[in-house]
N, C-alpha and C positions, 0 to 999 in steps of 0.2 A: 766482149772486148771493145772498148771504148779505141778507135782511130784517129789520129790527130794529123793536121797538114803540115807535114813536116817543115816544109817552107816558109810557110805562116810561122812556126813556134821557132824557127831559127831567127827571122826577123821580130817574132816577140821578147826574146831574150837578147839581142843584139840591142836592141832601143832601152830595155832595161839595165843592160851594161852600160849604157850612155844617160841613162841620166842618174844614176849612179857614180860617175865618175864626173859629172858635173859641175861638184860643187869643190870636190877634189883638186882639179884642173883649173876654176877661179881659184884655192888658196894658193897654190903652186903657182899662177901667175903674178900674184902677190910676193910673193916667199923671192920670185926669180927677178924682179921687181926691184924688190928692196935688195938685193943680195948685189944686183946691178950698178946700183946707186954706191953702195959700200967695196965696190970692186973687188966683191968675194967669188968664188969659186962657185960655177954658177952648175957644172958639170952634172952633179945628182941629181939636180933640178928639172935639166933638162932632159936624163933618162929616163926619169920618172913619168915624164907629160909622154913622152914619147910612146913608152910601156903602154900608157891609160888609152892613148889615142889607137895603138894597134888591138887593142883586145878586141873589138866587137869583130875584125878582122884574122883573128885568130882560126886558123885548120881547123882547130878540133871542131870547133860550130859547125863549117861545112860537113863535116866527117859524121858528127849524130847523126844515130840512127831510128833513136828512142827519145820520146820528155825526159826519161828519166834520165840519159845519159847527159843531154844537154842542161840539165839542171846541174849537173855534178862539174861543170866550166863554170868555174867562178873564181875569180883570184880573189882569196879573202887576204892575200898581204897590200896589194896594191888598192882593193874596192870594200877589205872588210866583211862585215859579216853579209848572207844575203838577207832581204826581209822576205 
């Protein structure tokens, strides 16, 4: 049975969440940018960044107990598919 450091693979998947939602987080600042400029409704916008910015932050991460369960924290609405 193969052991992993728990702590290690909660800050490997943490860092994988963030640059994943990297490029996400620059269109959104775009998106909130222009929406600014047009004095639109900027409110989704900024739930969204918000959403992106607490994930690597999220309970469940600390709570894994297993890779495998910490594999299965992935927000595929907000971050998509994993690679």
């Amino acid at each position: 049975m193969i052991k992993y450091d728990m702590e290690k693979a909660k800050n490997i998947w943490k860092e994988k969440i963030r640059k994943a939602r990297k490029p996400i987080l620059e269109n959104l600042d775009i998106e909130f940018m222009r929406a600014t400029e047009e004095g639109a409704d900027t409110s989704v916008i900024i739930s969204k960044k918000v959403a992106l910015r607490n994930l690597p932050n999220q309970a469940s991460i600390q709570k894994a107990k297993t890779v495998e369960e910490l594999r299965e924290i992935w927000d595929t609405t907000l971050l998509g598919d994993k690679d």
